[in-house]
NUSELUM-378874 format. One record per atom (N, C-alpha, C, O, CB): atom name; x, y, z; residue in one letter; chain. Coordinates in steps of 0.05 Angstrom, whole numbers, plus 5000, padded with zeros to 4 digits. Glycine has a CB too. Layout:
<sites>
   a    px    py    pz  r  c
  CA     X     Y     Z  A  A
...
</sites>
This chain:
<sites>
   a    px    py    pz  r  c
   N  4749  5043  4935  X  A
  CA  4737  5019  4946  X  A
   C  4751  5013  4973  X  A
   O  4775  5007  4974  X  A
  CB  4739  4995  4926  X  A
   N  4736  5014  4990  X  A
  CA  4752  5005  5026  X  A
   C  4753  4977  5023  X  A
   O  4739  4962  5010  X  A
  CB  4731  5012  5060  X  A
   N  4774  4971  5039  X  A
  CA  4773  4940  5041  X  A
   C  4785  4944  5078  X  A
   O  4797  4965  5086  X  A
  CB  4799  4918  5011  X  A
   N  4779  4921  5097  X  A
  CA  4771  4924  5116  X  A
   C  4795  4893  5124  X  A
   O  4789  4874  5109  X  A
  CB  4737  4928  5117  X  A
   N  4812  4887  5139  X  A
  CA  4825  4865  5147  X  A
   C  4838  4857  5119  X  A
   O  4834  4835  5108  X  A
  CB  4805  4843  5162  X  A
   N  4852  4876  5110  X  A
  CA  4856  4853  5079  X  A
   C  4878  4842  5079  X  A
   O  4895  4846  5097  X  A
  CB  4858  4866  5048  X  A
   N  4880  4825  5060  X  A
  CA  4902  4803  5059  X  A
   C  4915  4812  5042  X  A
   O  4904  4825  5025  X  A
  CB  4896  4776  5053  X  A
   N  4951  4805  5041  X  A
  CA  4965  4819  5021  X  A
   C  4952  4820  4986  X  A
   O  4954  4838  4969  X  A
  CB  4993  4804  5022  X  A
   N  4936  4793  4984  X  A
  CA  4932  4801  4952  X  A
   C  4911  4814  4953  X  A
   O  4902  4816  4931  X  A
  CB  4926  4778  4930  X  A
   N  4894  4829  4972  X  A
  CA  4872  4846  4967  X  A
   C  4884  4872  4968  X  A
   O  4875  4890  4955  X  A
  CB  4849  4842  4986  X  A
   N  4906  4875  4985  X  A
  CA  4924  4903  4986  X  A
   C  4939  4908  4952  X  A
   O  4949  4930  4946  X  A
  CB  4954  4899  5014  X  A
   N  4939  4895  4942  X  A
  CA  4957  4891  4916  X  A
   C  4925  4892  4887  X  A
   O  4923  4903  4865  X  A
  CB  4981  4850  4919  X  A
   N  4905  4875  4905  X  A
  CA  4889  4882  4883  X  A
   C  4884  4912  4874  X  A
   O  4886  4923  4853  X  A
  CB  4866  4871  4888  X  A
   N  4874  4922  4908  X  A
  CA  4863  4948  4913  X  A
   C  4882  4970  4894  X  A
   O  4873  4992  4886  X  A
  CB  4864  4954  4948  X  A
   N  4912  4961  4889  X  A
  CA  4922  4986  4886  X  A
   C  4932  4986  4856  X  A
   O  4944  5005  4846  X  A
  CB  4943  4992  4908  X  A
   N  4927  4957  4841  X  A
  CA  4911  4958  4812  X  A
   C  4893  4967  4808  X  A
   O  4890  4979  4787  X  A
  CB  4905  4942  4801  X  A
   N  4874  4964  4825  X  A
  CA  4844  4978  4821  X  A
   C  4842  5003  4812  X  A
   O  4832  5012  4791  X  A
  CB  4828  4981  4846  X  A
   N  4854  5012  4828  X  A
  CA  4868  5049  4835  X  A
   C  4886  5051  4806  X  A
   O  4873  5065  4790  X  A
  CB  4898  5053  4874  X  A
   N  4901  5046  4800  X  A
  CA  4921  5038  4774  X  A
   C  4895  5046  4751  X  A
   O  4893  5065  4735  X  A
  CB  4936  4995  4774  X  A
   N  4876  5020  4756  X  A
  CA  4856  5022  4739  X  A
   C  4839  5049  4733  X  A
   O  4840  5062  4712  X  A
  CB  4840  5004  4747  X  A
   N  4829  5053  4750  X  A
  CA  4813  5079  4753  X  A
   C  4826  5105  4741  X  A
   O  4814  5117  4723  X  A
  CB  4809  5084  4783  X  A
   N  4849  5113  4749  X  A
  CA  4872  5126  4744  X  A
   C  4879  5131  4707  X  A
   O  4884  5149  4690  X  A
  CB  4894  5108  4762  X  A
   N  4876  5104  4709  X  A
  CA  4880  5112  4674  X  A
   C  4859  5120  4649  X  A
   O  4861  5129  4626  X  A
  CB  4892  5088  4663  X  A
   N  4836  5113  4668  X  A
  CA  4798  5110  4654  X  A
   C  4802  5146  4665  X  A
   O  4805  5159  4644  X  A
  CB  4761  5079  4681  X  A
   N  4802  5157  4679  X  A
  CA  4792  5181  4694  X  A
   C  4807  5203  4685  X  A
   O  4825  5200  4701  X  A
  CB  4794  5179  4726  X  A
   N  4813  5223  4672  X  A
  CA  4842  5234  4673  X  A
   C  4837  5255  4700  X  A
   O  4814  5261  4707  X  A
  CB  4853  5252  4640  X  A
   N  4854  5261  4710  X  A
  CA  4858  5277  4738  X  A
   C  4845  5266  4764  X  A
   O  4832  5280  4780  X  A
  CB  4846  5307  4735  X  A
   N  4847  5252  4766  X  A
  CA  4829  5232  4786  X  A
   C  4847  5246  4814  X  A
   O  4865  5263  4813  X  A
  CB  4833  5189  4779  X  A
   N  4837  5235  4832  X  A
  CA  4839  5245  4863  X  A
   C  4843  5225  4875  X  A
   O  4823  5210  4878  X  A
  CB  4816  5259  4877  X  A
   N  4869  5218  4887  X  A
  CA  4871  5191  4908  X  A
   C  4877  5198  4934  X  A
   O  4893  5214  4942  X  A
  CB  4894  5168  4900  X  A
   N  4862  5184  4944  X  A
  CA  4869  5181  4978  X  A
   C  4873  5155  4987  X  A
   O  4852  5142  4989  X  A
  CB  4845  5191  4997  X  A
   N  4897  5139  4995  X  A
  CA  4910  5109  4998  X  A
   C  4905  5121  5032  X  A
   O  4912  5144  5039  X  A
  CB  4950  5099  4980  X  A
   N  4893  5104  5051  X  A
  CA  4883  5104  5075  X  A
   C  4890  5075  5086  X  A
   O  4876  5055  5083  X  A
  CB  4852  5111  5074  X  A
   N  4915  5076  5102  X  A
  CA  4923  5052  5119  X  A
   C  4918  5056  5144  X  A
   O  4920  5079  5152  X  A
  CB  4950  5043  5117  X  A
   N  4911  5033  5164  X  A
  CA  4924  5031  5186  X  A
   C  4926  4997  5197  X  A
   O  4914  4977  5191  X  A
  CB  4908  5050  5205  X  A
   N  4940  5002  5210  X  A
  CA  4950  4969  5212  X  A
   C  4974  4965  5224  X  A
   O  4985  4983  5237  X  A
  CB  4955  4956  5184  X  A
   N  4983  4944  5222  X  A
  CA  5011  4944  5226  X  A
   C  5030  4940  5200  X  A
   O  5026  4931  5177  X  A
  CB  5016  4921  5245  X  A
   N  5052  4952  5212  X  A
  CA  5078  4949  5196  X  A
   C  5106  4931  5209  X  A
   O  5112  4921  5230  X  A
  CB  5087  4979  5191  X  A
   N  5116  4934  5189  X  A
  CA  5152  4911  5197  X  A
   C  5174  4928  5190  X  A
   O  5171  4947  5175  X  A
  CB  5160  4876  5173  X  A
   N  5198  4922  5200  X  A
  CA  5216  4932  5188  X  A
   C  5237  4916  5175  X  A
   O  5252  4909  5193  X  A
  CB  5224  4946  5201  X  A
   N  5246  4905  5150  X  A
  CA  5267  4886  5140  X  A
   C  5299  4902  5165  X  A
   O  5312  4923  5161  X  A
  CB  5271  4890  5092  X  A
   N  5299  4888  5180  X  A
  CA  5319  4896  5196  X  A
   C  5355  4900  5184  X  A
   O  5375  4912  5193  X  A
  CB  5316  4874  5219  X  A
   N  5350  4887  5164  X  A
  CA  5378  4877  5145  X  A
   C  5380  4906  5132  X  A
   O  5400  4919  5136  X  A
  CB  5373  4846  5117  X  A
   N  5359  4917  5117  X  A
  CA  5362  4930  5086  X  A
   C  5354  4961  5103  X  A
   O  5364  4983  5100  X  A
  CB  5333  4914  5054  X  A
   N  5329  4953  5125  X  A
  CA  5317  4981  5146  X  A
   C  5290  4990  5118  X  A
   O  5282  5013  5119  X  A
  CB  5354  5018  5152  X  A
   N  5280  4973  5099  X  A
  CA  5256  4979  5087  X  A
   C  5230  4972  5105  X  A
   O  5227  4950  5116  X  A
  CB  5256  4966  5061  X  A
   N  5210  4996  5106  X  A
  CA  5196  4985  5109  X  A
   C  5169  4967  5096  X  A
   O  5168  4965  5071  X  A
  CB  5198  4996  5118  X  A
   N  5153  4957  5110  X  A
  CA  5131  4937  5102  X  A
   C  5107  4944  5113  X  A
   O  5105  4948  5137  X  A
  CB  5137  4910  5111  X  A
   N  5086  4946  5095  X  A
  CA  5053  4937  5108  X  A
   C  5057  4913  5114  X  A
   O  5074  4899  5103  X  A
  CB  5026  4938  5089  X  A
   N  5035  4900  5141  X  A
  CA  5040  4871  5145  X  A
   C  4999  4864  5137  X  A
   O  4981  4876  5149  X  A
  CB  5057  4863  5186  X  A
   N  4996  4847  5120  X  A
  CA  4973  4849  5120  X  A
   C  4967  4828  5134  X  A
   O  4985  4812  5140  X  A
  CB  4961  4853  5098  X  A
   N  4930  4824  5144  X  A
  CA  4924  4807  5161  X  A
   C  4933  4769  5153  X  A
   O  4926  4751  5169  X  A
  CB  4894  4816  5163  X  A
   N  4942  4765  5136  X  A
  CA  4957  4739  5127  X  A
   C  4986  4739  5124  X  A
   O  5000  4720  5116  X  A
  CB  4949  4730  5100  X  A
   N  4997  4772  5136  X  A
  CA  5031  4763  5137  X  A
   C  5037  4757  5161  X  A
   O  5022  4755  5181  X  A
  CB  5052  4784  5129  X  A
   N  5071  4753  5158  X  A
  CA  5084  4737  5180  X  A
   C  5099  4760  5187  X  A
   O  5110  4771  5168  X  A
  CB  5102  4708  5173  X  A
   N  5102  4776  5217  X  A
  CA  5122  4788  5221  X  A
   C  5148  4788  5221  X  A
   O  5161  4809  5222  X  A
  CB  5118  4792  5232  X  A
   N  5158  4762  5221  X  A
  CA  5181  4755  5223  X  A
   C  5192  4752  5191  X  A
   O  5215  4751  5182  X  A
  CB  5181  4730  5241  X  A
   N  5172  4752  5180  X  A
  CA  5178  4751  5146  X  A
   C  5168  4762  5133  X  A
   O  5144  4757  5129  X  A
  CB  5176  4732  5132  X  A
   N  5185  4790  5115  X  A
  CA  5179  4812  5112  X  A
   C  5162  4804  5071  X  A
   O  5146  4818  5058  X  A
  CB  5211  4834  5120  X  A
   N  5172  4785  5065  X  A
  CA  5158  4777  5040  X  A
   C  5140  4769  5039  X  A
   O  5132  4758  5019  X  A
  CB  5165  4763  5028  X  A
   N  5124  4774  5066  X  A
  CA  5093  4760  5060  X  A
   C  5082  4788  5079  X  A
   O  5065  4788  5097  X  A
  CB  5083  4718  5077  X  A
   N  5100  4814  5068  X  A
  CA  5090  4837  5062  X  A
   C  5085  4844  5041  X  A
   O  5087  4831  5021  X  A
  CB  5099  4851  5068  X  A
   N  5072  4887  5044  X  A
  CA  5068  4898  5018  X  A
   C  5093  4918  5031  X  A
   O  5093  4925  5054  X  A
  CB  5033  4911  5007  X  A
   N  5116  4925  5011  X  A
  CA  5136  4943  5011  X  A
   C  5131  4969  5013  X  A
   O  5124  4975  4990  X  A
  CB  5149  4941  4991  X  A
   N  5130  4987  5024  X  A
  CA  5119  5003  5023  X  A
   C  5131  5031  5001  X  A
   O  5118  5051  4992  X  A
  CB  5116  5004  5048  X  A
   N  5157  5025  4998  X  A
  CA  5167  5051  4976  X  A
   C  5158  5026  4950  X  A
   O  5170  5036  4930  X  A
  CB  5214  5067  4978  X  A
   N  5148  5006  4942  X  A
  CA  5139  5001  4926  X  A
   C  5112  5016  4925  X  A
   O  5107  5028  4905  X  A
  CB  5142  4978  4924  X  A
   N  5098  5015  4943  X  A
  CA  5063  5033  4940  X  A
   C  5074  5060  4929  X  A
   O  5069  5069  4907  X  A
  CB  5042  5039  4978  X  A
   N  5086  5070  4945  X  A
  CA  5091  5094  4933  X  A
   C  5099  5100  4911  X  A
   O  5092  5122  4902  X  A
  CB  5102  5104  4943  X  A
   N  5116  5085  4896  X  A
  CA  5121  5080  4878  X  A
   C  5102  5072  4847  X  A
   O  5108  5078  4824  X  A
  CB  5133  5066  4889  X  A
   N  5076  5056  4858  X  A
  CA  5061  5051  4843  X  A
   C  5043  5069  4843  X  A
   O  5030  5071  4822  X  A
  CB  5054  5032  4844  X  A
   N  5037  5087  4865  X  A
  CA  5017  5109  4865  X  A
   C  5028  5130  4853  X  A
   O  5013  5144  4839  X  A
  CB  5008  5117  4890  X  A
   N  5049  5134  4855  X  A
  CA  5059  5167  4828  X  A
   C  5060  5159  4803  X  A
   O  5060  5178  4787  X  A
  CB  5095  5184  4830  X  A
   N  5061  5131  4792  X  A
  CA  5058  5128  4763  X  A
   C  5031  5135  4760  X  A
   O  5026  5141  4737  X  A
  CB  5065  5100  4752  X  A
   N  5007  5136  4779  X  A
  CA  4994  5140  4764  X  A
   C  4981  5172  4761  X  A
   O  4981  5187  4780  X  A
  CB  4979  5121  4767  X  A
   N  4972  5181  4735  X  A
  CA  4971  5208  4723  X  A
   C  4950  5220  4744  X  A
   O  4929  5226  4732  X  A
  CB  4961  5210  4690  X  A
   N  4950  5222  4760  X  A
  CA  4929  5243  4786  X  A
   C  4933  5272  4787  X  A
   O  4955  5283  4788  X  A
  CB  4937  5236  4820  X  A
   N  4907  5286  4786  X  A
  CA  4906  5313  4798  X  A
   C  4925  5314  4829  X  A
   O  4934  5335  4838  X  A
  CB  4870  5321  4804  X  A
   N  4929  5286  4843  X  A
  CA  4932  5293  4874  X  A
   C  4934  5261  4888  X  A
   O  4922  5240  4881  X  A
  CB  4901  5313  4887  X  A
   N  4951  5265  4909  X  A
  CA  4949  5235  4917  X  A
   C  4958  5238  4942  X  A
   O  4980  5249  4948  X  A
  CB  4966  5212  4900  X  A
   N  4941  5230  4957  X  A
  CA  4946  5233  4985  X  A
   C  4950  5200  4998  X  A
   O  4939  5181  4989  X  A
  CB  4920  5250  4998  X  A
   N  4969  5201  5021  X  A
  CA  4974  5171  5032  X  A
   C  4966  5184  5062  X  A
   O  4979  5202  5073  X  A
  CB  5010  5154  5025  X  A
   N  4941  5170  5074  X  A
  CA  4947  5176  5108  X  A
   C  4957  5149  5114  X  A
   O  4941  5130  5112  X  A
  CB  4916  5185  5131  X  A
   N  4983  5144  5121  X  A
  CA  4986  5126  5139  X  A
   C  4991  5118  5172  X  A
   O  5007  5132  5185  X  A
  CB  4999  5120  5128  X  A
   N  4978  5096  5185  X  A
  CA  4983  5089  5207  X  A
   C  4990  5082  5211  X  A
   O  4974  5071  5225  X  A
  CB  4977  5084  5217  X  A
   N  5020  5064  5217  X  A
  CA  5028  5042  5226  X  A
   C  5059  5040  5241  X  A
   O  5077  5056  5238  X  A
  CB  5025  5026  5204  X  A
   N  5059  5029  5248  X  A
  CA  5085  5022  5267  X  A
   C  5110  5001  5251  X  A
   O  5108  4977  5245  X  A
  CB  5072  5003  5298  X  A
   N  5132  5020  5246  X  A
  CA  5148  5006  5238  X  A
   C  5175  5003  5255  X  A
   O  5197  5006  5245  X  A
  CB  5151  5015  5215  X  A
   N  5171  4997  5284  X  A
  CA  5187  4991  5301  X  A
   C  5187  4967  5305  X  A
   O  5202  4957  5322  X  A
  CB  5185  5004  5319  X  A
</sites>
């Protein structure tokens, strides 16, 4: 399902969605397709998706990004591809 300008809880829905699907499907096929901007927590050096309702200057009203990744290998996939775009400078 594309989602287009999303806001952090639509980035978080989307990737329950995916969660969802994943467990209904067995061997399912993901492709996670960002572009956007990103942040960097300058303290810790993690990076962040910034969705169109975060604050650059405040990295908690991001999506984490080794958390996505994180949530995308739990789930049981033939394959999971991430293209990402973004700038974490």
């Amino acid at each position: 399902m594309a989602q287009t300008k999303a806001t952090g809880n639509q980035i978080k829905a989307q990737v329950n969605w995916l969660q969802n699907i994943c467990e209904v499907f067995d061997g399912a096929q993901i492709i996670f397709y960002y572009a956007g901007h990103g942040v960097p927590d300058e303290s810790t050096k993690d990076a962040f998706l910034l969705p169109v309702d975060g604050n650059g200057s405040n990295t908690s009203t991001g999506y984490k990004l080794s958390s996505l990744y994180s949530r995308l290998s739990e789930n049981p996939t033939k394959s999971t591809i991430v293209l990402l775009d973004a700038c974490f400078s």
